[in-house]
DSSP file (Angstrom, degrees, kcal/mol; ACC not computed):
  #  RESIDUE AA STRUCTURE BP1 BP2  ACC     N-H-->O    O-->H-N    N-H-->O    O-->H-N    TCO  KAPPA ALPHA  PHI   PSI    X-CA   Y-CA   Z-CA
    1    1 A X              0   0    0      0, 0.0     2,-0.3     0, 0.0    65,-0.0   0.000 360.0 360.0 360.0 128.4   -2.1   -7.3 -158.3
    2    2 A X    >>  -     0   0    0     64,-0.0     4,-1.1     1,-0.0     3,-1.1  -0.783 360.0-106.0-107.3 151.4   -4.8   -4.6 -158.8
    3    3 A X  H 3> S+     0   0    0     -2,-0.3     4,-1.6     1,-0.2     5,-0.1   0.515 119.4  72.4 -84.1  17.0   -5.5   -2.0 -156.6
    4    4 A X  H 3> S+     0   0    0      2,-0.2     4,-2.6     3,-0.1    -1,-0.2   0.805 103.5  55.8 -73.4 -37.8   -8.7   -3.4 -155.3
    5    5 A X  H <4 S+     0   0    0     -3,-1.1     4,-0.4     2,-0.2     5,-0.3   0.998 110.2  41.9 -17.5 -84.0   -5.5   -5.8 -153.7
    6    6 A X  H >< S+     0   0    0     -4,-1.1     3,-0.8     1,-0.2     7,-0.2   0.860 114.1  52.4 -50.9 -37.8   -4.0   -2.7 -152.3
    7    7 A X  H >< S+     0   0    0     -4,-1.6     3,-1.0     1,-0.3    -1,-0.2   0.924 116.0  38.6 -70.0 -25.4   -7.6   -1.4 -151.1
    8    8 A X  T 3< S+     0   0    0     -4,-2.6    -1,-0.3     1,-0.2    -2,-0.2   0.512 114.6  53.5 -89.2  26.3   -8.5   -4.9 -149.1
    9    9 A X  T <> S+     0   0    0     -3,-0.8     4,-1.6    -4,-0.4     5,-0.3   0.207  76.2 126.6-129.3  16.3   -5.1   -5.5 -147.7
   10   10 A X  H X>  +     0   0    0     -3,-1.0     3,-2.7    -5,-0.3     4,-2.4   0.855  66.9  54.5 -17.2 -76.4   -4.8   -1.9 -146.1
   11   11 A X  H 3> S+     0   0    0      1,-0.3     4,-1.1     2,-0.2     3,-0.5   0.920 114.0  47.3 -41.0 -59.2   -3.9   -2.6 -142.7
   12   12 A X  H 34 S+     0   0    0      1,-0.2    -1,-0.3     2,-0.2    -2,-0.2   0.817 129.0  24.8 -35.3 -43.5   -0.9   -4.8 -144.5
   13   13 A X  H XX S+     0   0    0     -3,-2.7     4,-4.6    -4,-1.6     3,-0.9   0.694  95.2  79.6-112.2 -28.4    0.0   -1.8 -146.8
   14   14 A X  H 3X S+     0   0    0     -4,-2.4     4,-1.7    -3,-0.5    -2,-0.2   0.998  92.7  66.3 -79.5 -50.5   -1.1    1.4 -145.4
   15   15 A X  H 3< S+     0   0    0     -4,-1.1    -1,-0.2    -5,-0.3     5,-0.2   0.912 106.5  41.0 -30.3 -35.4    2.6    0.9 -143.0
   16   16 A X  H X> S+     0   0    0     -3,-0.9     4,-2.2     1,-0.2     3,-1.9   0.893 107.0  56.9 -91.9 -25.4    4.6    1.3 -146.0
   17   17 A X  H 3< S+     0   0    0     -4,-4.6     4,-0.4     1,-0.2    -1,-0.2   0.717 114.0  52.3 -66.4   2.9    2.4    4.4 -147.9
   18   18 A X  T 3< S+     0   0    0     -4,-1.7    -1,-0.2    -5,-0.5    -2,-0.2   0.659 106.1  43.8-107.8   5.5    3.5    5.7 -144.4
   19   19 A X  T X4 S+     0   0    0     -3,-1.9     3,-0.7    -4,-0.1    -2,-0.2   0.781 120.6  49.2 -97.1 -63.3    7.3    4.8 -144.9
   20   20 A X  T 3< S+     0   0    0     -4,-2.2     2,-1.0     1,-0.2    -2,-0.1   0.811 121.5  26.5 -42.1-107.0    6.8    6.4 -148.5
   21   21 A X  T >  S-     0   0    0     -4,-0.4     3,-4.6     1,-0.2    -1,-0.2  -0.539  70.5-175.1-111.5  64.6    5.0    9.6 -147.7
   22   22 A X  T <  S+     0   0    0     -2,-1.0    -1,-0.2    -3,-0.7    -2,-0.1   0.614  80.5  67.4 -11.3 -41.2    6.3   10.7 -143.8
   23   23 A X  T 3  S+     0   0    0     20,-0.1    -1,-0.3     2,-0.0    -5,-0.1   0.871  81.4  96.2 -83.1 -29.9    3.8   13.8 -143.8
   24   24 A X    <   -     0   0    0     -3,-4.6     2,-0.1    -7,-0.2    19,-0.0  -0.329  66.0-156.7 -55.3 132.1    0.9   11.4 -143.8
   25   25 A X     >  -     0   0    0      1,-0.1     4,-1.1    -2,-0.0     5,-0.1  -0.574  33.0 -97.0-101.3 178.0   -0.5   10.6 -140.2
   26   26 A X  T  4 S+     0   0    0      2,-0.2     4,-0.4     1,-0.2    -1,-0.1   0.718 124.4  49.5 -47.6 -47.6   -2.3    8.0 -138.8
   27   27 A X  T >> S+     0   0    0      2,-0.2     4,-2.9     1,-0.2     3,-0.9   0.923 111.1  54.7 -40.3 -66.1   -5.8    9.7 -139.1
   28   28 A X  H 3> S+     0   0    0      2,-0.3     4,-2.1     1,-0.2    -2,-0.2   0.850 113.4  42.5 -26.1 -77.1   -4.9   10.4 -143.2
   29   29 A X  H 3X S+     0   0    0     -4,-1.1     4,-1.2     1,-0.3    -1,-0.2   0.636 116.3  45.9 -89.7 -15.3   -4.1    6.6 -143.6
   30   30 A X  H <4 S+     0   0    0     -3,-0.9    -1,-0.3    -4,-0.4    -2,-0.3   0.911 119.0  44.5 -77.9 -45.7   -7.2    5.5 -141.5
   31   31 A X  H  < S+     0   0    0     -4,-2.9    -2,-0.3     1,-0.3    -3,-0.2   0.832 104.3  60.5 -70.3 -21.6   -9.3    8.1 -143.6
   32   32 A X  H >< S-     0   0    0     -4,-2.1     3,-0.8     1,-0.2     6,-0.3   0.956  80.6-171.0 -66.6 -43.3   -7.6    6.9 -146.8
   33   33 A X  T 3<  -     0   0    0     -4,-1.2   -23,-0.2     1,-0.2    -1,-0.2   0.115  69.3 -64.8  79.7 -15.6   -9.2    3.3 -146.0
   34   34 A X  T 3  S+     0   0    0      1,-0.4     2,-0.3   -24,-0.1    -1,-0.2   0.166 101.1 135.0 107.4  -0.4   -6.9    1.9 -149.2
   35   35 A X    X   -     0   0    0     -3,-0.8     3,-1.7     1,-0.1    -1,-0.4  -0.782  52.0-141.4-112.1 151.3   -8.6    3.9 -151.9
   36   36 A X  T >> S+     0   0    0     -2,-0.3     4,-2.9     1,-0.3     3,-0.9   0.792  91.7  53.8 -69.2 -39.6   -6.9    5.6 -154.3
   37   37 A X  H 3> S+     0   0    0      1,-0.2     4,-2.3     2,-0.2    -1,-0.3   0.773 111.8  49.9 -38.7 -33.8   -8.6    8.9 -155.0
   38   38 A X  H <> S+     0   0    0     -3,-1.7     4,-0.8    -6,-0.3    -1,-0.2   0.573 107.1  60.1-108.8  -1.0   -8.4    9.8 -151.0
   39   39 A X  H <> S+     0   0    0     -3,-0.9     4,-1.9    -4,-0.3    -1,-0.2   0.710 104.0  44.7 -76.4 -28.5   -4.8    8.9 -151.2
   40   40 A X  H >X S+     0   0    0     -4,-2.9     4,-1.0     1,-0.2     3,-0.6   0.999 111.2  58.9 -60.4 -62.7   -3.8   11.5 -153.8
   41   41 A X  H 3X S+     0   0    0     -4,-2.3     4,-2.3     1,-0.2    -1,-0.2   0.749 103.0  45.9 -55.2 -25.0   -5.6   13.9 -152.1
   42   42 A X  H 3X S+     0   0    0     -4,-0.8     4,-0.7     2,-0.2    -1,-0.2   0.845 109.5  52.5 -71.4 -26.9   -4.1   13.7 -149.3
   43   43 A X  H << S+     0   0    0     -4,-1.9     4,-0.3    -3,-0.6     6,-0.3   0.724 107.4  55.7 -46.4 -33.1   -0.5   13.8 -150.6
   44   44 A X  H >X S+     0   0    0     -4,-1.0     4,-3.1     1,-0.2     3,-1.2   0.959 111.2  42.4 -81.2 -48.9   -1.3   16.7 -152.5
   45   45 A X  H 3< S+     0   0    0     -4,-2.3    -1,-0.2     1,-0.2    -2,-0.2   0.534 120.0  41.9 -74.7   5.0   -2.4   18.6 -149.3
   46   46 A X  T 3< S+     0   0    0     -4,-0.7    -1,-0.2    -5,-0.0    -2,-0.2   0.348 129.8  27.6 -97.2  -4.8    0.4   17.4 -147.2
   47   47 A X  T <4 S-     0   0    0     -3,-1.2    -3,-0.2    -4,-0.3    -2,-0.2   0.551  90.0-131.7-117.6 -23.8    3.2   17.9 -150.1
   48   48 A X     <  +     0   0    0     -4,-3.1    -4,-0.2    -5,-0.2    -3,-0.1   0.845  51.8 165.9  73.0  28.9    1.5   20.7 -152.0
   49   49 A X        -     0   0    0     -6,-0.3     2,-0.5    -5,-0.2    -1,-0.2  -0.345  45.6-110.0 -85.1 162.2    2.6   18.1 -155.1
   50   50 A X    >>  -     0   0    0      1,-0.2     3,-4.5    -2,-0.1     4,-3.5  -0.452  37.7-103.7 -85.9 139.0    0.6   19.0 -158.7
   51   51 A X  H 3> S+     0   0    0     -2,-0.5     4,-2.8     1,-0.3     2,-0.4   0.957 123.5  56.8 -36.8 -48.3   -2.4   15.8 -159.5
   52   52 A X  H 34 S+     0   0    0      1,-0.2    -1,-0.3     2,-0.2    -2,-0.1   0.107 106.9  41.5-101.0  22.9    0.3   14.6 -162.2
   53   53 A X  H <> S+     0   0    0     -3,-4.5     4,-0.9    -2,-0.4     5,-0.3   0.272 113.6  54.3-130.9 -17.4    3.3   14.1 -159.8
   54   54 A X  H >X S+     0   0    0     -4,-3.5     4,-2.7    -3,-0.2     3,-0.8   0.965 118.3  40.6 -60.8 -53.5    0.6   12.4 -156.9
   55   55 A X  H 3X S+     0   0    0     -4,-2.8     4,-1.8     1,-0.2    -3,-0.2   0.857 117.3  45.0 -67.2 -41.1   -0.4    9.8 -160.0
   56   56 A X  H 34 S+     0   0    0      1,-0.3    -1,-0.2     2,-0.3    -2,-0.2   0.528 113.8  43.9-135.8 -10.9    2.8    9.5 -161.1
   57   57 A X  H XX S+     0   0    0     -4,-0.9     3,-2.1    -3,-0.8     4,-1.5   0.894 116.4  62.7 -86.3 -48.3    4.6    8.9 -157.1
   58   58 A X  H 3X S+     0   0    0     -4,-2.7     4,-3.1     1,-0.4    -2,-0.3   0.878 106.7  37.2 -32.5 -64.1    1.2    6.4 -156.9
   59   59 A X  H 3< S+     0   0    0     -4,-1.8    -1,-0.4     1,-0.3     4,-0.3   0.080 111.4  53.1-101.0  34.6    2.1    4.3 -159.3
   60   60 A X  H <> S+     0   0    0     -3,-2.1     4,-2.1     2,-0.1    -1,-0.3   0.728 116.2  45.9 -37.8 -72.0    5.8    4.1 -158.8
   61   61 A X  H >X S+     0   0    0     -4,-1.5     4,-2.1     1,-0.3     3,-0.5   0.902 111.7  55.5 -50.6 -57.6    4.8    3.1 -155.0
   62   62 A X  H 3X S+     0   0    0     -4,-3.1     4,-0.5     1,-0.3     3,-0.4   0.868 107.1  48.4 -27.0 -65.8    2.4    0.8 -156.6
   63   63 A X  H 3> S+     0   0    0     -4,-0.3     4,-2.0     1,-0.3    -1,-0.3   0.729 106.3  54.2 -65.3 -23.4    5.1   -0.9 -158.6
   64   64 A X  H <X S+     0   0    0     -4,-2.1     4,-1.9    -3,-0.5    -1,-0.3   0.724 104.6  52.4 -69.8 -24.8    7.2   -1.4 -156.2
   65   65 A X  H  X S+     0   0    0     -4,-2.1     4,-0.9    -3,-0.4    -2,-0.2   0.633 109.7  49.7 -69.7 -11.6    4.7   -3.1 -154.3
   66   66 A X  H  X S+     0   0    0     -4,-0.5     4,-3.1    -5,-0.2    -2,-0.2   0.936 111.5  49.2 -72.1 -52.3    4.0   -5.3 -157.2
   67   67 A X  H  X S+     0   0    0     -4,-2.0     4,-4.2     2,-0.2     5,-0.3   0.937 114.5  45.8 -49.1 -44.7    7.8   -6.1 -157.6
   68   68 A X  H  X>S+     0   0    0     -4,-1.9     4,-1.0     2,-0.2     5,-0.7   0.934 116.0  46.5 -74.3 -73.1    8.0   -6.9 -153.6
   69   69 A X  H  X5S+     0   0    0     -4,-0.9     4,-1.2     1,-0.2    -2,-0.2   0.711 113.9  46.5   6.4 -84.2    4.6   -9.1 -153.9
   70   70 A X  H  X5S+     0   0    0     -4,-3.1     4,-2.2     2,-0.2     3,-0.2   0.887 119.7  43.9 -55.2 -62.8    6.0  -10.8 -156.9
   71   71 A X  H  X5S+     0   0    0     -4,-4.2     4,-0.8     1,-0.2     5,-0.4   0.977 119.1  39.7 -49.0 -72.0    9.7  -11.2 -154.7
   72   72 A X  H  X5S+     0   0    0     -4,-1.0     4,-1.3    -5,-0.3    -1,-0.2   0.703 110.6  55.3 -59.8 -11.1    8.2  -12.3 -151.6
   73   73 A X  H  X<S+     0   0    0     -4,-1.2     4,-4.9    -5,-0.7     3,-0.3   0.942 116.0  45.2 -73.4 -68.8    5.5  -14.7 -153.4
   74   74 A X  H  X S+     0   0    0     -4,-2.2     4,-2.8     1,-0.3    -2,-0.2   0.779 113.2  48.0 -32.0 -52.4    9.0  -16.4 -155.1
   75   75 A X  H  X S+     0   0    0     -4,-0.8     4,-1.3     2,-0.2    -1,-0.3   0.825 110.8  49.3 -76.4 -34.4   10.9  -16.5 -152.0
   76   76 A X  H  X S+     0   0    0     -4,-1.3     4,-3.5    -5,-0.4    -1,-0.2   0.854 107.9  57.8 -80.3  -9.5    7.8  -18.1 -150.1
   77   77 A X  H  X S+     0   0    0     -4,-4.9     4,-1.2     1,-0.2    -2,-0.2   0.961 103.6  51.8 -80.9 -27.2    7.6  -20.6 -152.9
   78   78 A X  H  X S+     0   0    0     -4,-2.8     4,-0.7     2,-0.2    -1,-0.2   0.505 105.6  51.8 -80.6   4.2   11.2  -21.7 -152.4
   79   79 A X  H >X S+     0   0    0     -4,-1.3     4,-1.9    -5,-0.2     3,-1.1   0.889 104.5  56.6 -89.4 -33.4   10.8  -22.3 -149.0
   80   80 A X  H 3X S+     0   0    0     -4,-3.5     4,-1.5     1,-0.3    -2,-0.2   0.813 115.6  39.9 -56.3 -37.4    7.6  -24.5 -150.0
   81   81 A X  H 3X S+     0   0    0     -4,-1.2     4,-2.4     1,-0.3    -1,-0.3   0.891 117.0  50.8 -90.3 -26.0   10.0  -26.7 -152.3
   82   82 A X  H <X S+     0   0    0     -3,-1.1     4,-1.9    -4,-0.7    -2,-0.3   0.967 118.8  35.4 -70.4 -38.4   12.6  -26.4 -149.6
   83   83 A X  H  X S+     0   0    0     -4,-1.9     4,-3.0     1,-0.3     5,-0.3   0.841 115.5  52.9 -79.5 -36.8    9.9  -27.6 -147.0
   84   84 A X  H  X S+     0   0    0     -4,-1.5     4,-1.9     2,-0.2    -1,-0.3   0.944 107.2  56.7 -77.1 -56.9    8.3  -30.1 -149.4
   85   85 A X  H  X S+     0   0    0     -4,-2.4     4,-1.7     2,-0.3     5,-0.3   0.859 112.9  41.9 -59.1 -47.6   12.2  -31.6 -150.0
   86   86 A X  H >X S+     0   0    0     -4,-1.9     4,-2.6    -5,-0.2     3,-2.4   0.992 107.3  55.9 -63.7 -57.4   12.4  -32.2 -146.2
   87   87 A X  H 3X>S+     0   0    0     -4,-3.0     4,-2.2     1,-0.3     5,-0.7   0.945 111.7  51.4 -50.9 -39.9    8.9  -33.5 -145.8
   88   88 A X  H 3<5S+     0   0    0     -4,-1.9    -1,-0.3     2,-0.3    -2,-0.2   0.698 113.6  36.7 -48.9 -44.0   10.3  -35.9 -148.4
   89   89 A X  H <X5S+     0   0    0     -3,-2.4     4,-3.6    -4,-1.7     5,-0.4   0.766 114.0  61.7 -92.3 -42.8   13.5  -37.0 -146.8
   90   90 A X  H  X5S+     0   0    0     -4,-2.6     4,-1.2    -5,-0.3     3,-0.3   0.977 110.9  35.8 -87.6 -93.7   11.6  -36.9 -143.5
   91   91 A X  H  X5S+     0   0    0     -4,-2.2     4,-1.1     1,-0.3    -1,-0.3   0.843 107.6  63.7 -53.3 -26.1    9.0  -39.7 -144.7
   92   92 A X  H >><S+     0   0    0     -5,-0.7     3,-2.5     2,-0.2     4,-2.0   0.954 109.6  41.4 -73.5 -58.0   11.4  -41.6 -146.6
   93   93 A X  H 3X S+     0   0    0     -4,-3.6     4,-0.5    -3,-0.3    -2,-0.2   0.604 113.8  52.7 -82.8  12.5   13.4  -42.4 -143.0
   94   94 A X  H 3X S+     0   0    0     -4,-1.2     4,-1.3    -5,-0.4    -1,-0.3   0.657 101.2  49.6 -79.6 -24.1   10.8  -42.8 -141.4
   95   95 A X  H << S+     0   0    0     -3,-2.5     5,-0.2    -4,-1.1     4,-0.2   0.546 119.7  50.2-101.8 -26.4    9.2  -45.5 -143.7
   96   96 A X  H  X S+     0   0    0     -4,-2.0     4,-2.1    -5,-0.2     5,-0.2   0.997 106.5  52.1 -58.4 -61.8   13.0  -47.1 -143.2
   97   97 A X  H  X S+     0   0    0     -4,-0.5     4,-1.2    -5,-0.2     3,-0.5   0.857 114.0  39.6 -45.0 -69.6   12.9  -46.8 -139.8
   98   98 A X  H >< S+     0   0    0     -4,-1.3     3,-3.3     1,-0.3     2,-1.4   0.589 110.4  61.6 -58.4-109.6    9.2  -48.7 -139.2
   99   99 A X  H 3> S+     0   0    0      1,-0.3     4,-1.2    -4,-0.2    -1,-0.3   0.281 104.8  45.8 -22.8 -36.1   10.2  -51.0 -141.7
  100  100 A X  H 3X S+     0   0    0     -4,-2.1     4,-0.9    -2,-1.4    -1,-0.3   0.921 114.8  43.8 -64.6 -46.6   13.1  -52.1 -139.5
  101  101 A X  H <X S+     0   0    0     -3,-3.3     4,-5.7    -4,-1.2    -1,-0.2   0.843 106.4  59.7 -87.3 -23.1   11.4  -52.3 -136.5
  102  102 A X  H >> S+     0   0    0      1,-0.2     4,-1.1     2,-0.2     3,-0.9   0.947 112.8  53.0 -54.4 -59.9    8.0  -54.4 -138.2
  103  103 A X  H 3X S+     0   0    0     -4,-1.2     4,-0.7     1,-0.3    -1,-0.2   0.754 112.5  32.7 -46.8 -29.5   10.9  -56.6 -139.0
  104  104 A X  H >X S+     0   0    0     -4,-0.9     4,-1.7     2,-0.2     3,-0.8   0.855 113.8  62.8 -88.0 -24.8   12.5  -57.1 -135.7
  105  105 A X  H <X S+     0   0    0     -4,-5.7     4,-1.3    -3,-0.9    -2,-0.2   0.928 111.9  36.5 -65.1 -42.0    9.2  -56.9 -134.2
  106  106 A X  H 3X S+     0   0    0     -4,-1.1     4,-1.6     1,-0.2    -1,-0.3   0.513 108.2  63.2 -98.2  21.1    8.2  -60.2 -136.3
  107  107 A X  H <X S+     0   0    0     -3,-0.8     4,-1.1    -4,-0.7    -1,-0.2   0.868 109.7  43.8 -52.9 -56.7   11.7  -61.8 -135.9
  108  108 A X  H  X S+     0   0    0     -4,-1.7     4,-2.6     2,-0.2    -2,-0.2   0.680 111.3  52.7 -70.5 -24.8   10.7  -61.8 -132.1
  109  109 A X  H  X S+     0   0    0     -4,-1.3     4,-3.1     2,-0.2     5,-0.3   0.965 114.6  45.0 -55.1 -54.8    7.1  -63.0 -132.7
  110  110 A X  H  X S+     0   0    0     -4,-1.6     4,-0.6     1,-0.3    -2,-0.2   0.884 112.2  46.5 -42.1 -45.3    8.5  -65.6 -134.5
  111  111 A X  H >X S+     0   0    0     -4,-1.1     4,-2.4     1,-0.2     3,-1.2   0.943 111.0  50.5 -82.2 -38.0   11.1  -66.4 -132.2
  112  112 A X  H 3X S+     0   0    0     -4,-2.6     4,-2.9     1,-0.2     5,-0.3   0.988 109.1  61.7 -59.8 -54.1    8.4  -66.3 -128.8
  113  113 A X  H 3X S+     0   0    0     -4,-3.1     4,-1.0     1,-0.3    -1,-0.2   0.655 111.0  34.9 -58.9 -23.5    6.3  -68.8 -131.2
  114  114 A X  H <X S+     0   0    0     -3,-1.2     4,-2.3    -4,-0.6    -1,-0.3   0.902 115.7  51.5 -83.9 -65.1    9.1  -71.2 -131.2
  115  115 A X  H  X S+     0   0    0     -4,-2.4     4,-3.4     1,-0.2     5,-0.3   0.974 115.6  46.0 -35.4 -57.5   10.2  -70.7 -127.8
  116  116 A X  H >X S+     0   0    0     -4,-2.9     4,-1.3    -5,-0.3     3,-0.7   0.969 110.8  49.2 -55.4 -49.3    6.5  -71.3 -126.9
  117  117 A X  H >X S+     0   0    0     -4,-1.0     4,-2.6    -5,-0.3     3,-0.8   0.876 110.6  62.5 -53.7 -32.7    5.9  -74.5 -129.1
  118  118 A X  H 3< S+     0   0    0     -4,-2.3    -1,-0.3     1,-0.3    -2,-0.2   0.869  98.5  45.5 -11.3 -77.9    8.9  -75.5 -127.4
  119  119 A X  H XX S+     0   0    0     -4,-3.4     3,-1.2    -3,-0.7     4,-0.8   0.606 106.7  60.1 -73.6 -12.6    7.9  -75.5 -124.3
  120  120 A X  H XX S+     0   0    0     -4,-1.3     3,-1.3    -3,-0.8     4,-1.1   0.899 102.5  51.5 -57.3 -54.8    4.9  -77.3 -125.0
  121  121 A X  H 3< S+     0   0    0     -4,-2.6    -1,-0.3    -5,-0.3    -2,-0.2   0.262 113.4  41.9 -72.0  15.4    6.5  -80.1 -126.3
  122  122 A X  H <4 S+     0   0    0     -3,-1.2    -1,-0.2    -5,-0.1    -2,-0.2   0.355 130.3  35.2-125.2   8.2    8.8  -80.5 -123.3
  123  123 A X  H XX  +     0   0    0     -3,-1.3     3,-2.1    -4,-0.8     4,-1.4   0.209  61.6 157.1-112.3   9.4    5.4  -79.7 -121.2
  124  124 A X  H 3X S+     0   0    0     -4,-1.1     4,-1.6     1,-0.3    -3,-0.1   0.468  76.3  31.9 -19.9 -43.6    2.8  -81.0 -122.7
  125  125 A X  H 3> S+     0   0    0      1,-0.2     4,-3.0     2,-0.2    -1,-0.3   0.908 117.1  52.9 -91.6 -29.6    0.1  -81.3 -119.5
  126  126 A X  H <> S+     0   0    0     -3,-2.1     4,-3.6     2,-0.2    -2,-0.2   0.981 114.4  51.5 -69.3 -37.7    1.6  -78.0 -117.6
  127  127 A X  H  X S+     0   0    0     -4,-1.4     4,-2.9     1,-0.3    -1,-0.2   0.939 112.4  47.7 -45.7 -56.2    0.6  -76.4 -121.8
  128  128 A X  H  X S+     0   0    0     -4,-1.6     4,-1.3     1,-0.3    -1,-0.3   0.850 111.2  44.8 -88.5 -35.2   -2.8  -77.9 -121.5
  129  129 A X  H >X S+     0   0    0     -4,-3.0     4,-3.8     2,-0.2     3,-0.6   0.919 109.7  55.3 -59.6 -44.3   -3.6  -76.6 -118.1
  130  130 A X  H 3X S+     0   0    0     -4,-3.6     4,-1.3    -5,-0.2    -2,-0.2   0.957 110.4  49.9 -25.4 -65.5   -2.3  -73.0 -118.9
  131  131 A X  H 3X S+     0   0    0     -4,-2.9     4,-1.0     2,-0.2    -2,-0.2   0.552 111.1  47.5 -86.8  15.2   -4.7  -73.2 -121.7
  132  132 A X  H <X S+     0   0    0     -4,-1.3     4,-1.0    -3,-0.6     5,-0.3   0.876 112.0  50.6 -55.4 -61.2   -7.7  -74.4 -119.4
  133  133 A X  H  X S+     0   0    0     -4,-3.8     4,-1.1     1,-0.3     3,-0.4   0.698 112.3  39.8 -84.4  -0.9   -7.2  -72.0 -117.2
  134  134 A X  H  X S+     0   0    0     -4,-1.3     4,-1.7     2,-0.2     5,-0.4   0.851 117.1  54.6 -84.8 -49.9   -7.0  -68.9 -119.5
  135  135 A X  H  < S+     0   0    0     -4,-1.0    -2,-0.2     1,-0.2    -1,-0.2   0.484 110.4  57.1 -76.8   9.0  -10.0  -70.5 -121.5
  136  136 A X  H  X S+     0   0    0     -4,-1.0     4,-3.3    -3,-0.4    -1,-0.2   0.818 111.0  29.6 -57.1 -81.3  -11.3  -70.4 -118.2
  137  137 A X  H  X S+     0   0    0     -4,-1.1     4,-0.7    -5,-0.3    -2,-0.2   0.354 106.1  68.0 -84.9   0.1  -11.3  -67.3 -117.1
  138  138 A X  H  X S+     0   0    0     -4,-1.7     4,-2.7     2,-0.2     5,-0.2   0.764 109.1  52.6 -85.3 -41.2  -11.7  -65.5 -120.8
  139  139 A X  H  > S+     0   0    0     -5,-0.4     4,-1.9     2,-0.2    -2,-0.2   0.973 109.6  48.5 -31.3 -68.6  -15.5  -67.4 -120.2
  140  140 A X  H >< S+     0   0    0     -4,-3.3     3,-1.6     1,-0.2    -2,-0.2   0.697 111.8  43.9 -26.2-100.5  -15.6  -65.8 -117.0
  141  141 A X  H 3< S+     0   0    0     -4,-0.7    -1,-0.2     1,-0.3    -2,-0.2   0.393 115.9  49.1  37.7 -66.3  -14.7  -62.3 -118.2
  142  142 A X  H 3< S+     0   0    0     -4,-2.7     2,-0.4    -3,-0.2    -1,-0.3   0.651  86.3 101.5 -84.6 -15.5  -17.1  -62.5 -121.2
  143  143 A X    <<        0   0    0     -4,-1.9    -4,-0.0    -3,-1.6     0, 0.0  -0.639 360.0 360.0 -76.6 131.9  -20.1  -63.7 -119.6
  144  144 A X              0   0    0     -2,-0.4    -1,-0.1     0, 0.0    -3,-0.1   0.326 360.0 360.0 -69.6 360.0  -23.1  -61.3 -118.7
């Protein structure tokens, strides 16, 4: 992280230079905009600190924002493996799950496919009239 970082992610940052250095107001941190130059000055004229203890509190603040950055980038990447580890488990019983039901689904196809040939053979003309009239009436249906 460079502090062209620190300047575009103000709104994000300018809370904690205000945690840091209490004598700063609101105005100060609006006028600072993220750049560094108009933050020194203003420290020095609200702390009455010498240019070489303003650089030297900057880049302390600085580094500590790198170090929290650096943490909170680590911590969000172990929740991504944690989250990536669910998604994981999460699709694997799920892919169980359908598999289980394609299977009973075509256990029961199977089994209405018997049942039906079944009844055919112990119905042979009531079969053939069913399918007249459905091949009836799908004509119907489809014709303009």
């Amino acid at each position: 992280m460079d502090w062209n970082q620190v300047a575009g992610n103000w709104k994000q940052v300018r809370g904690k230079a205000k945690r840091h250095w209490g004598k700063l107001t609101d105005s100060d941190l609006t006028a600072i905009a993220g750049r560094r130059e108009e933050l020194e000055g203003k420290i020095q004229e609200r702390y009455g600190y010498t240019k070489d203890r303003v650089r030297k509190e900057i880049e302390e603040w600085y580094q500590s924002l790198r170090s929290e950055l650096d943490q909170s980038r680590e911590e969000w990447a172990d929740q991504l493996d944690v989250i990536r580890a669910d998604l994981e488990r999460l699709s694997s019983t799920v892919s169980r799950v359908a598999n289980r039901q394609i299977e009973r689904a075509q256990d029961k196809a199977v089994e209405a496919a018997q049942q039906a040939e079944e009844a055919v053979r112990r119905n042979p003309i009531s079969a053939l009239a069913i399918a007249f009239g459905v091949g009836f009436l799908f004509g119907a249906f489809t014709r303009r």
